[in-house]
LUMMI-665423 format. One line per 8 residues: number of its first residue (from 1); their letters; for each residue x, y, z of N, C-alpha, C, O, CB. Coordinates in steps of 0.2 Angstrom, whole numbers, m for minus. Glycine has a CB too. Example, Ala and Ser with C-alpha at 12.3 -4.5 7.8 and 13.67 -1.06 7.14 Angstrom:
<nodes>
1	AS	66 m28 39 62 m22 39 66 m16 39 71 m17 42 57 m22 45 | 64 m11 35 68 m5 36 64 0 39 67 6 40 70 m3 29
</nodes>
This chain:
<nodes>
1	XXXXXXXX	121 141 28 119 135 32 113 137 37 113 142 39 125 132 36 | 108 131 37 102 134 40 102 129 48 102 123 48 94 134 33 | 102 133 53 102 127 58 94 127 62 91 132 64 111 128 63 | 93 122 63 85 121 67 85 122 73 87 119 77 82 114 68 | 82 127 74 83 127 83 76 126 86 75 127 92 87 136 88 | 71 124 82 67 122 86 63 117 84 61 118 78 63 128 88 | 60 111 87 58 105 85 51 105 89 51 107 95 63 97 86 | 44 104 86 39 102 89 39 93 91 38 89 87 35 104 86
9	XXXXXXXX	39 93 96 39 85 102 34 81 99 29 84 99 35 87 110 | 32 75 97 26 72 96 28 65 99 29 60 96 23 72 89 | 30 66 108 32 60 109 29 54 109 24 54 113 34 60 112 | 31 49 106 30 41 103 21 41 101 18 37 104 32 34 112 | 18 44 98 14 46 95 11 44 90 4 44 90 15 50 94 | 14 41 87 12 36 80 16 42 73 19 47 74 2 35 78 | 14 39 68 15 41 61 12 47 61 6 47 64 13 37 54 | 16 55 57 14 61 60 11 65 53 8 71 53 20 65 63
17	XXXXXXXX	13 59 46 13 61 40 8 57 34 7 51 33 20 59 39 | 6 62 29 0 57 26 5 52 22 11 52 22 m7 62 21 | 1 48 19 6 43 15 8 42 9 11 38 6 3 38 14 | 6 50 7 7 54 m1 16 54 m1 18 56 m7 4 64 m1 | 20 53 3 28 49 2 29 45 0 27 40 2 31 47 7 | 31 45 m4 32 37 m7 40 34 m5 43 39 m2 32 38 m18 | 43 29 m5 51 29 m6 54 30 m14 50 29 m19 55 21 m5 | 59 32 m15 63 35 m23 64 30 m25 70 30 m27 71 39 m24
25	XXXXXXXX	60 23 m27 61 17 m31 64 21 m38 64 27 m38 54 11 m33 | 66 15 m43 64 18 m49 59 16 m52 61 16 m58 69 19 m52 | 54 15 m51 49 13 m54 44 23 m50 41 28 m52 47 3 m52 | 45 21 m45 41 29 m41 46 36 m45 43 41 m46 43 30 m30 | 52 35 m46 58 41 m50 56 42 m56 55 48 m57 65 38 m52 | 55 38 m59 53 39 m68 43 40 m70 41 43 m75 55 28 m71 | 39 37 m63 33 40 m65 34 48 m63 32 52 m68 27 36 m60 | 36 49 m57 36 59 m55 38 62 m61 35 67 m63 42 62 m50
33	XXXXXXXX	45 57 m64 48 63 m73 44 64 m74 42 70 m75 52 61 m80 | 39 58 m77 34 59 m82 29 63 m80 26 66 m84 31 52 m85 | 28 64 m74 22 70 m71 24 75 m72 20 80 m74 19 70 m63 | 31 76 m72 34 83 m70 36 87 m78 38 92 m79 44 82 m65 | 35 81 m84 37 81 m90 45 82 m92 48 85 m96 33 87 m93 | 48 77 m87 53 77 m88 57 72 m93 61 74 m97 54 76 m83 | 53 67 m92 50 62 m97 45 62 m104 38 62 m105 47 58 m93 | 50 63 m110 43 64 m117 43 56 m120 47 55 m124 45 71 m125
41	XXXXXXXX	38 52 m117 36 46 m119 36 46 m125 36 40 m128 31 45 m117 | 35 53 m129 35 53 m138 44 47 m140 44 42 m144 37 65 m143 | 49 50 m135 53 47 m137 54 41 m134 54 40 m128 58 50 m138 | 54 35 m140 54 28 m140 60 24 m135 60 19 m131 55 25 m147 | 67 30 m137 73 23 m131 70 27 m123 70 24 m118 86 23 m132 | 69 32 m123 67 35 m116 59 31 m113 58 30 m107 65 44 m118 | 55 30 m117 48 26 m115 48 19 m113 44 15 m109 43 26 m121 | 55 16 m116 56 8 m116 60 10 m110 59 5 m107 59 3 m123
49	XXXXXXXX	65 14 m106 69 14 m101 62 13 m95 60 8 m92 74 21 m100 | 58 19 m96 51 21 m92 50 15 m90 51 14 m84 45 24 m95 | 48 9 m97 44 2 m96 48 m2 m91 47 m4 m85 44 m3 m103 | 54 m2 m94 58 m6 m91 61 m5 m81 65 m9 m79 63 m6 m98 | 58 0 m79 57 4 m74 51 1 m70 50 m3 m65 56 12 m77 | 47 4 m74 37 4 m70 35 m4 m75 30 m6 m73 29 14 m74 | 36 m7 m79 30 m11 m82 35 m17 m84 35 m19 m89 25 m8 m89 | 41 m19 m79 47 m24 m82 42 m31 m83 45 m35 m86 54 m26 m75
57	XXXXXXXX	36 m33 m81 35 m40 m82 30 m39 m90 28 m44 m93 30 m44 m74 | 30 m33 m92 27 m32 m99 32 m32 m104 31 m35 m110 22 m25 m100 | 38 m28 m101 44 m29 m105 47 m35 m107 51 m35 m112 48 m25 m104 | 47 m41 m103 51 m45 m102 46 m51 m105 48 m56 m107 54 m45 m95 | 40 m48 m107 37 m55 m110 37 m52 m117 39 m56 m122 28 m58 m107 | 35 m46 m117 34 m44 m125 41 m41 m128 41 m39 m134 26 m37 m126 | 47 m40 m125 52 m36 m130 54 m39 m135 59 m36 m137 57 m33 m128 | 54 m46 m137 55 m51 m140 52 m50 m146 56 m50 m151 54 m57 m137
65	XXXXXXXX	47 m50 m147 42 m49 m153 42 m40 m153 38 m37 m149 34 m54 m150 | 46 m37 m160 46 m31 m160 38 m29 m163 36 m24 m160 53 m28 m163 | 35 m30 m168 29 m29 m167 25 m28 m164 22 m22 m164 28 m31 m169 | 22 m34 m158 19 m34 m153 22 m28 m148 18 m23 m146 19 m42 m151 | 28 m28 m146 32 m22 m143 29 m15 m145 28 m10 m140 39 m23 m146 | 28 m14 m151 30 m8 m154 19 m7 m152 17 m1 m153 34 m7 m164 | 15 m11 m151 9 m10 m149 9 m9 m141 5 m5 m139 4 m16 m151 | 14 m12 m137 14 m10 m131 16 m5 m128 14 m3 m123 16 m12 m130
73	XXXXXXXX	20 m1 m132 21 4 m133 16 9 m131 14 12 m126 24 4 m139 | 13 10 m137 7 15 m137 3 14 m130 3 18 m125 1 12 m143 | 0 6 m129 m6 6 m124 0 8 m118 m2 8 m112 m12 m2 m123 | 5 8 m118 10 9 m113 8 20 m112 5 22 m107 20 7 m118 | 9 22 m116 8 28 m116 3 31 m115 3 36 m112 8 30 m119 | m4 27 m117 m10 28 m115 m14 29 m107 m18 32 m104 m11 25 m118 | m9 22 m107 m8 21 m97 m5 27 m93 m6 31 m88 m2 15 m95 | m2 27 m98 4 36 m93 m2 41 m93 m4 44 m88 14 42 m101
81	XXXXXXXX	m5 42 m99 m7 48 m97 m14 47 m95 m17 53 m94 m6 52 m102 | m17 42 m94 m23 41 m90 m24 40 m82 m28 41 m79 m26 38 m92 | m16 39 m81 m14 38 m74 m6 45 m71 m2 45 m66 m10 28 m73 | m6 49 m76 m2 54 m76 m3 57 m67 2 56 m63 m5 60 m83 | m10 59 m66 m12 62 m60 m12 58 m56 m16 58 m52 m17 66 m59 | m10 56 m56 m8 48 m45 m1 48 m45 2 46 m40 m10 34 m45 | 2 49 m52 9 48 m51 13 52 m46 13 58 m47 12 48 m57 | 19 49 m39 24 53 m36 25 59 m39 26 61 m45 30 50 m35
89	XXXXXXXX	24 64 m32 26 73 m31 29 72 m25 32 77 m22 18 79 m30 | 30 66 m21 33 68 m16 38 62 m13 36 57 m16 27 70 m11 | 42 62 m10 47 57 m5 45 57 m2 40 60 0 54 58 m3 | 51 51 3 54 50 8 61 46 10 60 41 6 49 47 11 | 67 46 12 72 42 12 72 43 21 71 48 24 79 46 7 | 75 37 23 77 34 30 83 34 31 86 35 26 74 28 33 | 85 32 37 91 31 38 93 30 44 87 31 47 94 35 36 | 97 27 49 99 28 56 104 34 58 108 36 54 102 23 57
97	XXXXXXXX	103 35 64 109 41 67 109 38 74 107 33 77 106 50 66 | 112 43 78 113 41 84 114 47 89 117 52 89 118 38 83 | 110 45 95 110 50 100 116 51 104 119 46 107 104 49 104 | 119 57 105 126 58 111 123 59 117 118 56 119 132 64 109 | 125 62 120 123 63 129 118 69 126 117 71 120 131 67 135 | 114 72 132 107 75 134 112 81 137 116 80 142 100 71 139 | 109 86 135 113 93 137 107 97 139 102 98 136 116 97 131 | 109 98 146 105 101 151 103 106 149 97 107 147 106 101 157
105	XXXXXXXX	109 113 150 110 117 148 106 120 140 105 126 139 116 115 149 | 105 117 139 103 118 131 96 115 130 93 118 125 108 116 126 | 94 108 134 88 105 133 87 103 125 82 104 121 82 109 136 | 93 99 124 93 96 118 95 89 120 96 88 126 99 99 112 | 94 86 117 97 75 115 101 78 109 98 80 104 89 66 112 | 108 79 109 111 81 105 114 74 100 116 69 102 115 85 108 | 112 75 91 116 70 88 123 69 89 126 74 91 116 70 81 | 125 62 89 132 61 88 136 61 81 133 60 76 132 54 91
113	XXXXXXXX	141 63 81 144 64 74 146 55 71 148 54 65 152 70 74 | 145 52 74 142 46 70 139 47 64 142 44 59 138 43 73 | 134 49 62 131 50 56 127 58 58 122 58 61 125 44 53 | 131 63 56 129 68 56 124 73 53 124 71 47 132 69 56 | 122 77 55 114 78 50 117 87 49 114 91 52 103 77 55 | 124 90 44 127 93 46 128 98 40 134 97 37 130 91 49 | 125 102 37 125 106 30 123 100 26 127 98 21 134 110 28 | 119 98 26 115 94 21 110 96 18 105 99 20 113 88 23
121	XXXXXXXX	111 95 9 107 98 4 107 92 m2 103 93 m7 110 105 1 | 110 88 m2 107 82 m7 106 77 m3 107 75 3 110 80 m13 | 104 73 m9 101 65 m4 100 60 m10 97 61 m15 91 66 2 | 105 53 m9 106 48 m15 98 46 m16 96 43 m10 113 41 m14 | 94 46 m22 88 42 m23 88 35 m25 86 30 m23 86 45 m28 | 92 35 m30 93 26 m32 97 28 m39 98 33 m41 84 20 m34 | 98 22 m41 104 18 m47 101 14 m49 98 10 m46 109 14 m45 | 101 14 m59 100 10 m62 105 3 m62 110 6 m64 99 13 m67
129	XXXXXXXX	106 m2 m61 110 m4 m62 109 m14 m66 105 m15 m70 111 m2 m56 | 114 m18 m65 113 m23 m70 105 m25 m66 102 m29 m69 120 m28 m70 | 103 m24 m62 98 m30 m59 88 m28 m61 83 m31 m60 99 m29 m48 | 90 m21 m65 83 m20 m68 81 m22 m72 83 m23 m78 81 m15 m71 | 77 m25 m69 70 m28 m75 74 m34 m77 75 m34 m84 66 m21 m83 | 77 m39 m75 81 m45 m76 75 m49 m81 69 m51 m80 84 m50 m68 | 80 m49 m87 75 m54 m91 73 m62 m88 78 m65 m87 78 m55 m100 | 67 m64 m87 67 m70 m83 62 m75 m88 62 m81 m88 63 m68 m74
137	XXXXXXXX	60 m71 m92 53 m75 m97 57 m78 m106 55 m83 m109 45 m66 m100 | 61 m74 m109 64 m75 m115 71 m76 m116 73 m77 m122 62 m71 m119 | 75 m76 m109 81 m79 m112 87 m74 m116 93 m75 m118 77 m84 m118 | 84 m67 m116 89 m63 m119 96 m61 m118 97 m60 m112 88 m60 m118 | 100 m61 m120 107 m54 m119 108 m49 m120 113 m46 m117 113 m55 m121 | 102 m46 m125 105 m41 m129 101 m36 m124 102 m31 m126 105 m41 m137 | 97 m37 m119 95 m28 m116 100 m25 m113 105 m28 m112 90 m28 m110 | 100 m17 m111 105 m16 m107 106 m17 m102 103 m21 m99 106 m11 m107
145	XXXXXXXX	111 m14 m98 113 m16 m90 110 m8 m89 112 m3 m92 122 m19 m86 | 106 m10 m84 103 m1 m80 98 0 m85 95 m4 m88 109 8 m80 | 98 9 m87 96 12 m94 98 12 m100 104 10 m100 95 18 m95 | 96 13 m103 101 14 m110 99 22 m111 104 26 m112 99 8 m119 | 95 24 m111 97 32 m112 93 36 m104 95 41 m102 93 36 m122 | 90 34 m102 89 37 m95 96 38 m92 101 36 m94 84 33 m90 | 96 42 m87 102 45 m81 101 37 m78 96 34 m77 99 52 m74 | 109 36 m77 109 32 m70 109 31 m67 108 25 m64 111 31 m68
153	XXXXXXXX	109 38 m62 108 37 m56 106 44 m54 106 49 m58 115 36 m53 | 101 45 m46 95 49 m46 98 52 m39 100 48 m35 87 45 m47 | 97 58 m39 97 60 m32 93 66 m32 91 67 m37 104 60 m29 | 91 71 m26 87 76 m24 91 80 m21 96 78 m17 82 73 m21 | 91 87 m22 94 93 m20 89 97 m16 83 98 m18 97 96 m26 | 92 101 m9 88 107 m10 89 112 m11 94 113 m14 85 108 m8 | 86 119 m9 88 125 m12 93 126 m6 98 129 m9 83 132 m14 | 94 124 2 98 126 4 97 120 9 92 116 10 97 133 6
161	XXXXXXXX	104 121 14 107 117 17 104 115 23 101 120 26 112 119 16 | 104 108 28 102 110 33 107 107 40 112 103 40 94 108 33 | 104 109 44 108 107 49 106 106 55 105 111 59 114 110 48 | 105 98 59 101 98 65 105 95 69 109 90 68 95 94 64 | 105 99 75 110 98 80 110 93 84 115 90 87 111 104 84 | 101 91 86 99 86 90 92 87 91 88 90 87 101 85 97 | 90 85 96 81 84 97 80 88 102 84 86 106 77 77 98 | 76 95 103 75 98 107 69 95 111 63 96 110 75 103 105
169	XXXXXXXX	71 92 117 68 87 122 68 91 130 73 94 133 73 80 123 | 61 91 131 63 90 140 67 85 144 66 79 142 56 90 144 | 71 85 149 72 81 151 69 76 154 71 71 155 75 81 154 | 64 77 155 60 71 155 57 67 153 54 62 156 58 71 157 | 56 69 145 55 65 140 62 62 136 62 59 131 51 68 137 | 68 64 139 73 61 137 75 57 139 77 53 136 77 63 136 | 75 57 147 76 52 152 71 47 150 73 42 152 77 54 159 | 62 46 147 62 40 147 62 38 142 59 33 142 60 38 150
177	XXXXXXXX	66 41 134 68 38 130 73 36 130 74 32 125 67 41 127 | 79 37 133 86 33 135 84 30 139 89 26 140 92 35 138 | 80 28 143 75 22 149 74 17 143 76 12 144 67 24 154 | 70 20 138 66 13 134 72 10 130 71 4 130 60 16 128 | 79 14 125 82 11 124 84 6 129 83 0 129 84 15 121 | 88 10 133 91 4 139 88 m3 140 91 m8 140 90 7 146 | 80 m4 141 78 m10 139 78 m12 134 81 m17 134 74 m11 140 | 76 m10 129 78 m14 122 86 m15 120 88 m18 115 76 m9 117
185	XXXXXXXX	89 m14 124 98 m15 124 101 m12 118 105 m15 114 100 m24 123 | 98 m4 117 99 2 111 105 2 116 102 4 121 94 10 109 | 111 1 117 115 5 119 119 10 114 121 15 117 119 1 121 | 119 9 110 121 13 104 117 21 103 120 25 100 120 8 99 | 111 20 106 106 24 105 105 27 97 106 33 94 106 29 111 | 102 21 96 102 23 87 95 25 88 92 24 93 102 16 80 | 93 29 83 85 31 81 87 32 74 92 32 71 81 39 85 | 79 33 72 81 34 64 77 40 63 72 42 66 79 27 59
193	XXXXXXXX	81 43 57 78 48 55 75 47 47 76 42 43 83 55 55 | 70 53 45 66 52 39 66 57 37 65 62 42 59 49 40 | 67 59 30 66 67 28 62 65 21 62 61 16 75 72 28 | 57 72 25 51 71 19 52 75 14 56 79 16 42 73 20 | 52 76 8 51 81 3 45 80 m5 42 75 m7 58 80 0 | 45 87 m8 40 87 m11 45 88 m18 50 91 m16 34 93 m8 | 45 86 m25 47 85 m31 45 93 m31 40 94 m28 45 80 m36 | 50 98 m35 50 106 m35 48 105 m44 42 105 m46 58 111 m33
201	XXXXXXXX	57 103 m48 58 102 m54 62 98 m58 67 95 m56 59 107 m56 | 60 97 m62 64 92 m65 66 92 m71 62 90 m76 60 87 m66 | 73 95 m75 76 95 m81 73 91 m86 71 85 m84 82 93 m80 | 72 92 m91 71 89 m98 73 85 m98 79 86 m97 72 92 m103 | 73 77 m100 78 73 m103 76 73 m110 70 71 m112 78 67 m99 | 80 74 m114 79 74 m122 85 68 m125 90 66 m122 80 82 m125 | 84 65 m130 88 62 m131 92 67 m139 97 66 m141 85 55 m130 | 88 72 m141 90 75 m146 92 84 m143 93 89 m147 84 74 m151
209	XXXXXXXX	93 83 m133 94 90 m134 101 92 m136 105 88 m139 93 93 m129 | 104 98 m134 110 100 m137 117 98 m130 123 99 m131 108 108 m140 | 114 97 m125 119 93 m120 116 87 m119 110 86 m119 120 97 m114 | 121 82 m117 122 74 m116 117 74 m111 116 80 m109 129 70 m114 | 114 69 m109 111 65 m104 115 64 m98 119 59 m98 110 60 m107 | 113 67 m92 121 66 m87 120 61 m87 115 59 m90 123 69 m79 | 124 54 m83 121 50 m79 121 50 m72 120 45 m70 123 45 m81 | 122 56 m68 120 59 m61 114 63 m63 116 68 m67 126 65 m58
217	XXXXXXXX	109 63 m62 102 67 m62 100 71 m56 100 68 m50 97 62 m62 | 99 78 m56 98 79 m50 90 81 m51 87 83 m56 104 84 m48 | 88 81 m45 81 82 m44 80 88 m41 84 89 m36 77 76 m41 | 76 93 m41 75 100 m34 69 98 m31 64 96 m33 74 108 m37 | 71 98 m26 66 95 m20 65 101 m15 70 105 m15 68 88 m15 | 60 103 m10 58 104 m5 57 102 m1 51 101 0 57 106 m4 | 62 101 5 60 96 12 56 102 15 56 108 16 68 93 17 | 52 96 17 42 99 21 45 98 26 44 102 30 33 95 21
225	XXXXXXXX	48 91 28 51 89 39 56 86 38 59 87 33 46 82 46 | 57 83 45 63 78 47 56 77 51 51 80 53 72 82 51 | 59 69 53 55 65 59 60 61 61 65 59 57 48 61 58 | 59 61 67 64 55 71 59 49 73 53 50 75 69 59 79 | 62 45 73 57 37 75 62 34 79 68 37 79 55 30 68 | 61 30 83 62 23 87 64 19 85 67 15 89 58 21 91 | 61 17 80 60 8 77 63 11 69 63 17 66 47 4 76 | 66 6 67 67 6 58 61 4 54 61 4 48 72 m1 56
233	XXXXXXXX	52 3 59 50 4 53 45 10 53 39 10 51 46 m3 50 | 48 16 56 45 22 57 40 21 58 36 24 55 45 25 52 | 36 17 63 29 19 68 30 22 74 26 26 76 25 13 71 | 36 22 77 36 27 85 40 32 84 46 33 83 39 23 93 | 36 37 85 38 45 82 40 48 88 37 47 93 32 51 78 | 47 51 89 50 54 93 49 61 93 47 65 98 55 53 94 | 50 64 86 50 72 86 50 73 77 50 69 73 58 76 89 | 48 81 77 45 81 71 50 89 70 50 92 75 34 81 71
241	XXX	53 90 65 57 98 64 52 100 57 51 96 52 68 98 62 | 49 105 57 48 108 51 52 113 48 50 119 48 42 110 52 | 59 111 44 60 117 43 58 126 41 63 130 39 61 114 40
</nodes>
């Protein structure tokens, strides 16, 4: 267990991070495979998950017509690999937590175990589920619900665990960050946190290897920070940990 004892301050500062973070859509999940060659677009039910992922308004007008389909295909591929380098290497996943009392003694704002940030090493990405790529143009039944052979569901790991006790604050920048909550009527003293990470590796998906296709996917990641914000839409930065 690795615990942070030291956070650089950037109080209420703005955004501290370039914008190379994307969120774990699955349309941003399935471009990284394919960067990472996780994804072999050679195989057809794996390329049409991809589509049906990143290019649902192409799939949903052309999968009706398997000829026209099977041309989409290609320029489908061709796209991949002429846009291979822009595609996601890196995250970001939010969340709320919550501040407990300010400990003098220690000059922490210590988290509350409300949502605790405590031996953590994965983090849920997203779910294929019934609501991808909803056929809206032809009328179909017969596509799947989710993938038909991609993983179901995506999450990110790291090599080791972490664990943040609170925000190492002077008091007096804690007092007038419980001042600002107080006017905003935070009583609760929620802030939110943000943890960045960079894609490490990514397992093969084959559809002809010699073990199944989980439908839990795990991704290896390296978290670069933690940031704490003010606001849910991550513009007022309270503190920055660099692991």
């Amino acid at each position: 267990m690795k615990k942070i004892l030291l956070a650089t301050v950037l109080f209420f500062s703005g955004a501290a991070w370039a914008d190379d973070y994307v969120q774990p859509t699955l349309p941003n999940i399935v471009k990284a495979l394919v960067r990472y060659g996780a994804i072999d677009p050679a195989e057809d039910p794996l390329l049409d998950d991809y589509a049906r992922a990143a290019e649902c308004e192409i799939v949903q007008y052309f999968y009706r017509n398997d000829f026209k389909f099977e041309e989409v295909r290609d320029a489908i591929r061709k796209n991949m690999d002429d846009a291979i380098a822009t595609f996601p290497q890196a995250f970001y996943i939010s969340g709320p937590v919550y501040l407990d009392r300010y400990d003098f003694r220690a000059g922490i704002f210590r988290l509350s175990d409300r949502a605790p940030i405590r031996n953590t090493n994965t983090f849920f990405f997203a779910k294929a589920d019934v609501n991808l790529c909803p056929n809206l143009t032809n009328n179909r039944t017969d596509q799947p619900e989710g993938f038909a052979a991609l993983p179901k569901a995506y999450r990110a790991v790291t090599d080791r665990p972490i664990t943040i006790e609170g925000l190492y604050m002077s008091p007096e920048q804690s007092k007038l960050l419980f001042e600002l909550m107080t006017l905003q009527g935070n009583t609760d003293k929620k802030i939110y946190v943000k943890f960045l990470m960079t894609l490490m590796h990514a397992d093969k998906i084959s559809l002809y290897a010699r073990s199944p296709i989980p439908s839990d996917y795990l991704m290896e990641v390296k978290l670069d920070a933690v940031e704490f914000y003010q606001d849910a839409k991550l513009t007022r930065l309270i503190s920055k940990i660099v692991p």
